[in-house]
DODRENMI-410984 format. One record per residue (C-alpha): x, y, z; chain. Coordinates in nm, 3 decimals. Each point is the difference from the previous one (the first is absolute). Example, Ala and Ser with C-alpha at 12.3 -4.5 7.8 and 13.67 -1.06 7.14 Angstrom:
! residues 2
1.230:-0.450:0.780:A;
0.137:0.344:-0.066:A;
***
This chain:
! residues 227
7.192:0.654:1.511:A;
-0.258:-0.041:0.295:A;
0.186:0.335:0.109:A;
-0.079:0.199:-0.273:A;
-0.372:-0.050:-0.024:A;
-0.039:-0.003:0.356:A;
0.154:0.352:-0.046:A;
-0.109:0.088:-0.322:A;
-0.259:-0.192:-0.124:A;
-0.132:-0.266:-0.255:A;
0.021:0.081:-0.380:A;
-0.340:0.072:0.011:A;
0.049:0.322:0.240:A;
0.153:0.135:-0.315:A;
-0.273:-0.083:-0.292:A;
-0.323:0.173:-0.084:A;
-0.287:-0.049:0.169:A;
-0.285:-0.177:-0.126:A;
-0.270:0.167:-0.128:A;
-0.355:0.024:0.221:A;
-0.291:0.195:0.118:A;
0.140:0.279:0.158:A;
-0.172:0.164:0.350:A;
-0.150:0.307:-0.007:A;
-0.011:0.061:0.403:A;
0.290:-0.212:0.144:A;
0.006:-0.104:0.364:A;
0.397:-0.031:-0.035:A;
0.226:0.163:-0.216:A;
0.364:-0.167:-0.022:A;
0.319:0.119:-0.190:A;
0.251:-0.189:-0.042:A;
0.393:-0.041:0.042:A;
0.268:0.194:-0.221:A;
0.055:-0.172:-0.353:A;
-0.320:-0.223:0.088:A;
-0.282:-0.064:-0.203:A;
-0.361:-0.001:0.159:A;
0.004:-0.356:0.040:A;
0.229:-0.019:0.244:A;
-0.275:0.159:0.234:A;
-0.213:-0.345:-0.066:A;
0.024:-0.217:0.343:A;
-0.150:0.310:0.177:A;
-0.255:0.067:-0.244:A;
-0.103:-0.340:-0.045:A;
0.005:-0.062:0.437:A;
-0.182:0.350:0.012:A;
-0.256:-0.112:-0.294:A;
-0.103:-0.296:0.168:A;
-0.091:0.209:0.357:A;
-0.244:0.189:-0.278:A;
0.190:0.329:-0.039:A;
0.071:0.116:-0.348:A;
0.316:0.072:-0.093:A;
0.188:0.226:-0.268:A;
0.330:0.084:-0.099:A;
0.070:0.363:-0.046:A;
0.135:0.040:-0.382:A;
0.266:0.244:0.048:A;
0.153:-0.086:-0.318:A;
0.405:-0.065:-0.062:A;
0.273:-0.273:-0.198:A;
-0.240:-0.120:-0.291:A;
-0.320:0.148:0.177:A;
0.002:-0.229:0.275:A;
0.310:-0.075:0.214:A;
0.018:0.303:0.272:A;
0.291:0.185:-0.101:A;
-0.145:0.343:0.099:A;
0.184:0.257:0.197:A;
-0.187:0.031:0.324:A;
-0.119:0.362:-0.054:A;
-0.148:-0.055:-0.354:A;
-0.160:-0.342:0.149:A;
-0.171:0.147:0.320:A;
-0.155:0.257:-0.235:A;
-0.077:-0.250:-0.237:A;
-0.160:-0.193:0.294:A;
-0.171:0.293:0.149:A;
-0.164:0.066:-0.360:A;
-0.117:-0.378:0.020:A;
-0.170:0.064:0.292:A;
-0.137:0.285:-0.042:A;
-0.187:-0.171:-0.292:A;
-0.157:-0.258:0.265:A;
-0.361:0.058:0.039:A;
-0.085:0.325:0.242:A;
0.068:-0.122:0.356:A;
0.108:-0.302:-0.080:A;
0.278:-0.066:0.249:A;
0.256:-0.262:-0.080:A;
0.275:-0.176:0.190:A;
0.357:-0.005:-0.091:A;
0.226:-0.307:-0.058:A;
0.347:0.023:-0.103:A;
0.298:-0.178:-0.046:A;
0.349:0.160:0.032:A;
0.063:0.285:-0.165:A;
-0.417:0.009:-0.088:A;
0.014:0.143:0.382:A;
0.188:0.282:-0.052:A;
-0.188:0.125:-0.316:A;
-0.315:-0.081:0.208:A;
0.125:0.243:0.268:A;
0.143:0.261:-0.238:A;
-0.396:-0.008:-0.190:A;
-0.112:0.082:0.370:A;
0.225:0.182:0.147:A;
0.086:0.228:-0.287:A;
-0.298:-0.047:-0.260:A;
-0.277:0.035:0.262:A;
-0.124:-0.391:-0.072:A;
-0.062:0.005:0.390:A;
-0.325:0.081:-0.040:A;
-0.084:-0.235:-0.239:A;
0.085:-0.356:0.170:A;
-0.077:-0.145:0.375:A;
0.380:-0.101:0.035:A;
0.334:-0.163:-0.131:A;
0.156:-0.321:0.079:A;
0.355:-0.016:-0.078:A;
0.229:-0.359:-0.112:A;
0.339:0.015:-0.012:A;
-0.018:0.331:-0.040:A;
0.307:0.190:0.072:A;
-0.116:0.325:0.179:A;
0.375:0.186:0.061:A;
0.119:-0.138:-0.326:A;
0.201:-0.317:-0.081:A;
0.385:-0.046:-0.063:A;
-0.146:-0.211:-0.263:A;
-0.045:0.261:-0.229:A;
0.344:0.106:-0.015:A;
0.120:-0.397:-0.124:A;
-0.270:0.091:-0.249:A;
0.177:0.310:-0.096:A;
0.282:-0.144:-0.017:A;
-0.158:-0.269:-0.242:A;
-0.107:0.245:-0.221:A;
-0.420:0.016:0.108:A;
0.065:0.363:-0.005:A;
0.028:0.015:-0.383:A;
-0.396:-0.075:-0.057:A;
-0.151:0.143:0.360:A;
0.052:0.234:0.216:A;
-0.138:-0.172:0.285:A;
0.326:-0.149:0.137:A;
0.158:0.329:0.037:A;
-0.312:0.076:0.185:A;
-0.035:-0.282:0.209:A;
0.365:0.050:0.136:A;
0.022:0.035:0.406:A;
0.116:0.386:-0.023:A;
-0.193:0.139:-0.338:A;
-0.176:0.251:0.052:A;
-0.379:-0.190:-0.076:A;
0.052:-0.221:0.290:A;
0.114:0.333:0.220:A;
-0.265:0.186:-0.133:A;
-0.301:-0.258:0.084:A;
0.116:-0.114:0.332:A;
0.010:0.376:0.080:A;
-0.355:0.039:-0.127:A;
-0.319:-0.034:0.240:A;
-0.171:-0.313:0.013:A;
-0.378:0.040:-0.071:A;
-0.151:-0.070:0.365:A;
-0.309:-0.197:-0.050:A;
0.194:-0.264:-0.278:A;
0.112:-0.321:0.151:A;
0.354:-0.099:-0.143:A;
0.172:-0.349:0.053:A;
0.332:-0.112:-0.062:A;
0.089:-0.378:-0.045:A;
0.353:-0.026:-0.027:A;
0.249:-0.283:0.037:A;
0.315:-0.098:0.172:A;
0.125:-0.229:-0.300:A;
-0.116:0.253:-0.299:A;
0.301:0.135:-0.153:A;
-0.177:0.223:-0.209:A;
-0.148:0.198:0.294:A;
0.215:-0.074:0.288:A;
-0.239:0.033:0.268:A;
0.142:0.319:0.256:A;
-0.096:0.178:-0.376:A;
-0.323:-0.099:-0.020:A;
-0.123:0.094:0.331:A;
-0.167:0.330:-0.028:A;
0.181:0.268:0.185:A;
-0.314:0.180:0.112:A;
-0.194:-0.322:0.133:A;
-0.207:0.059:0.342:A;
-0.104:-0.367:-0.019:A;
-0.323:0.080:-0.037:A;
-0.146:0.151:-0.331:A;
0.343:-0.080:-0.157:A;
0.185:-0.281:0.079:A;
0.308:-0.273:-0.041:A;
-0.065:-0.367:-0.006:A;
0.327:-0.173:-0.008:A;
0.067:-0.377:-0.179:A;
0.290:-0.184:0.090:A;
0.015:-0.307:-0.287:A;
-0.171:0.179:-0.336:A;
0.224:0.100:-0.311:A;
-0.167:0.321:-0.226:A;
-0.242:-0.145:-0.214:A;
-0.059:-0.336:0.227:A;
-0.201:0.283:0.226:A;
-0.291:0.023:-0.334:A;
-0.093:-0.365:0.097:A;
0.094:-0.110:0.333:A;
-0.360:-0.040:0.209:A;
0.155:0.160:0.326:A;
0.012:0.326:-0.239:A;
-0.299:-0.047:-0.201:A;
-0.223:-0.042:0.343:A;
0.144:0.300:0.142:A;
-0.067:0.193:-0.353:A;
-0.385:-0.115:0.035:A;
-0.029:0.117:0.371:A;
0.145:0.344:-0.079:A;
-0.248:0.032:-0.268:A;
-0.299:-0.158:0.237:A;
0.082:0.205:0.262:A;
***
C-alpha cells in the first residue's frame, strides 16, 4: 500500500479541489501529475505559501474538469493562454510535477510561454520520456488520453521538444530520483543541461509523489524561486 501512494498518491490527489480566492498575479504556477487532481500540488503550495509567495494552479481542464488528462500539446496551449491572461509583465515561476514538466516545456518551447515566466522547476519529471507510459498503454490509459502515447521514450513529442531550443535567459531544474519508477532517473535528466541555467539534481531514496513533500525538495524548490 505504502508503495502505491508513495508512487501515486493519496486519494485526495484524485478529488476536486476546494473552492477559494483565486490569484490574479501568481508568484508560482504549478501543474500537476497525469490523472492528478490539483490537490495533489498541495505540500508545495502550502511550504511555498508560508515563505509569502502566492501560488496558483494552472486550470488546464481534463477527466471531470479537474484531473489532468490533457494531451501535452492541447495543455501547453491551454497553459500558454493562462498566462497570457496574467497581468502585463507579470512574470511567474513554473512548478511541475511529472508529466506537468513536459507540458510546461512544450507551452515554452512550442507556444512561445518563454516570455511570459522567469523559469521552470521540474519533479519527477520525465524529460526523454518514461517506459512507464507504455505499462499504461498496455493498461488501457490510452483509451481516454493521448498523453501516454505521447509521453513514450521514442514518440515523436518527446523527439520533437528535446530537439527544440531552449529559451536562453529561463532557468530550468530537474529533480529526479533514483527510486521513482515512474520517471526512472537517466530519463529525467535533461539532455541539453550545461549545469548552469538548466540543470539535474539527482535523489537517491524518494519514490514519485514522496518528492511533493519531502523538505530536502521543497527547500531546494524555494531557493530556485529566491534565487
Amino acid at each position: 500500500m505504502k508503495f502505491i501512494t508513495d508512487n501515486l498518491g493519496t486519494p485526495a490527489f484524485y478529488m476536486p479541489t476546494r473552492r477559494r480566492q483565486r490569484s490574479r498575479a501568481p508568484d508560482v504556477v504549478f501543474i500537476q501529475g497525469f490523472g492528478n487532481s490539483p490537490r495533489a500540488m498541495n505540500s508545495v503550495r502550502d511550504h511555498l505559501v508560508g515563505e509569502g509567495l502566492s501560488c496558483e494552479v494552472a486550470p488546464l481542464g481534463g477527466l471531470f474538469g479537474y484531473l489532468q488528462t490533457r494531451g501535452i500539446k492541447t495543455a501547453g496551449r491551454r497553459k500558454e493562454d493562462y498566462l497570457a491572461a496574467l497581468p502585463r509583465g507579470h512574470k511567474p515561476w513554473l512548478v511541475a510535477h511529472s508529466i506537468g514538466g513536459i507540458i510546461s516545456r512544450w507551452a515554452i518551447q512550442q507556444e512561445g510561454a518563454g516570455r511570459r515566466i522567469r523559469g521552470l522547476i521540474t519533479i519527477g519529471t520525465p524529460h526523454k520520456g518514461t517506459p512507464a507510459a507504455l505499462a499504461g498503454l498496455a493498461v488501457g490509459l490510452g483509451t481516454f488520453s493521448v498523453a501516454p502515447y505521447q509521453m513514450a521514450p521514442l514518440s515523436p513529442t518527446i523527439r520533437r521538444l528535446n530537439k527544440a531550443p531552449w529559451p536562453q535567459d529561463i532557468p530550468l531544474l530537474s529533480i529526479v530520483s533514483k527510486r521513482d519508477p515512474l520517471c526512472i532517473h537517466p530519463f529525467g535528466l535533461v539532455p541539453f543541461a550545461d549545469e548552469k541555467q538548466v540543470r539535474c539534481h539527482v535523489l537517491s531514496g524518494l519514490r514519485h509523489t514522496q518528492m511533493l513533500s519531502d523538505p530536502e525538495v521543497l527547500a531546494m524548490v524555494t531557493a530556485e524561486v529566491r534565487r
